[in-house]
N, C-alpha and C positions, 0 to 999 in steps of 0.2 A: 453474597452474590446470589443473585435470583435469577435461576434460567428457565427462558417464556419460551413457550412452543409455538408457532403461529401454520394454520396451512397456507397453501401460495393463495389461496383464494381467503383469507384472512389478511393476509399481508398486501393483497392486490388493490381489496378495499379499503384499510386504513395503513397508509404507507407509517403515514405519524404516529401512530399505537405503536408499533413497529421500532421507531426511533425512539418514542420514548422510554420502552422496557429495556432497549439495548443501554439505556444510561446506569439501569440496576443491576445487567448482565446480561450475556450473548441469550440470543431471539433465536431457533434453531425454525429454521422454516420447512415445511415438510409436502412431498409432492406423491399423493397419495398414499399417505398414512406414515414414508420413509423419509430422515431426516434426508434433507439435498442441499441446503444453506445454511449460512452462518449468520446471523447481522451481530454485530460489534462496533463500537465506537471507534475513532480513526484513534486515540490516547491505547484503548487497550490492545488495537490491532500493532501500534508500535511496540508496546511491551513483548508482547507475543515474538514479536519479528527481531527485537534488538534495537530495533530503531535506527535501523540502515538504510542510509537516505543512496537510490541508486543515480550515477550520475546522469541520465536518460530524463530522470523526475527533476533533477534541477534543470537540468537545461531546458522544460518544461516549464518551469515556474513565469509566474505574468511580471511584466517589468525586464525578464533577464536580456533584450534584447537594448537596452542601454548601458549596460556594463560593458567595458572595455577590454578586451583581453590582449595583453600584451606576449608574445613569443616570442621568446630568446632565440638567434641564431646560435646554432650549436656549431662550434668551433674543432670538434675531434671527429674527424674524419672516420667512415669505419675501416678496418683493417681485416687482413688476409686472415684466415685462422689456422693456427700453430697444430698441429697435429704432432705426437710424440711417439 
């Protein structure tokens, strides 16, 4: 794994430099000499994370607006609660 240093004004003017170190390993971007960002590929920012898709993100995805969603009526009433 190769990690590139970039400053913002290095990363401002080639975004693509940029993308393409992050494919050898995280691009640490630095905002007056301190590290401030990370750049990573979306593969190893999964790894990182588990790879937990939040349900906000899918209901976001393009197309999900023709899928059909079916709801059951729920048939059990709620009920009082029992205190003992």
């Amino acid at each position: 794994m190769t990690i590139t240093t970039l400053s913002s004004r290095q990363f401002n003017q080639d975004a693509s430099k940029a993308k393409k170190a992050a494919m050898a390993g995280p691009v640490f971007i630095t905002d007056r000499g301190r590290p401030a960002h990370v750049l990573l590929t979306f593969d190893e920012y999964k790894k990182l994370t588990g790879g937990h898709t939040k349900i906000a993100d899918l209901l976001a995805m393009p197309g999900i607006e023709d899928i059909e969603l079916e709801i059951p009526k729920m048939h059990d009433l709620a009920r009082s609660a029992e205190f003992f």
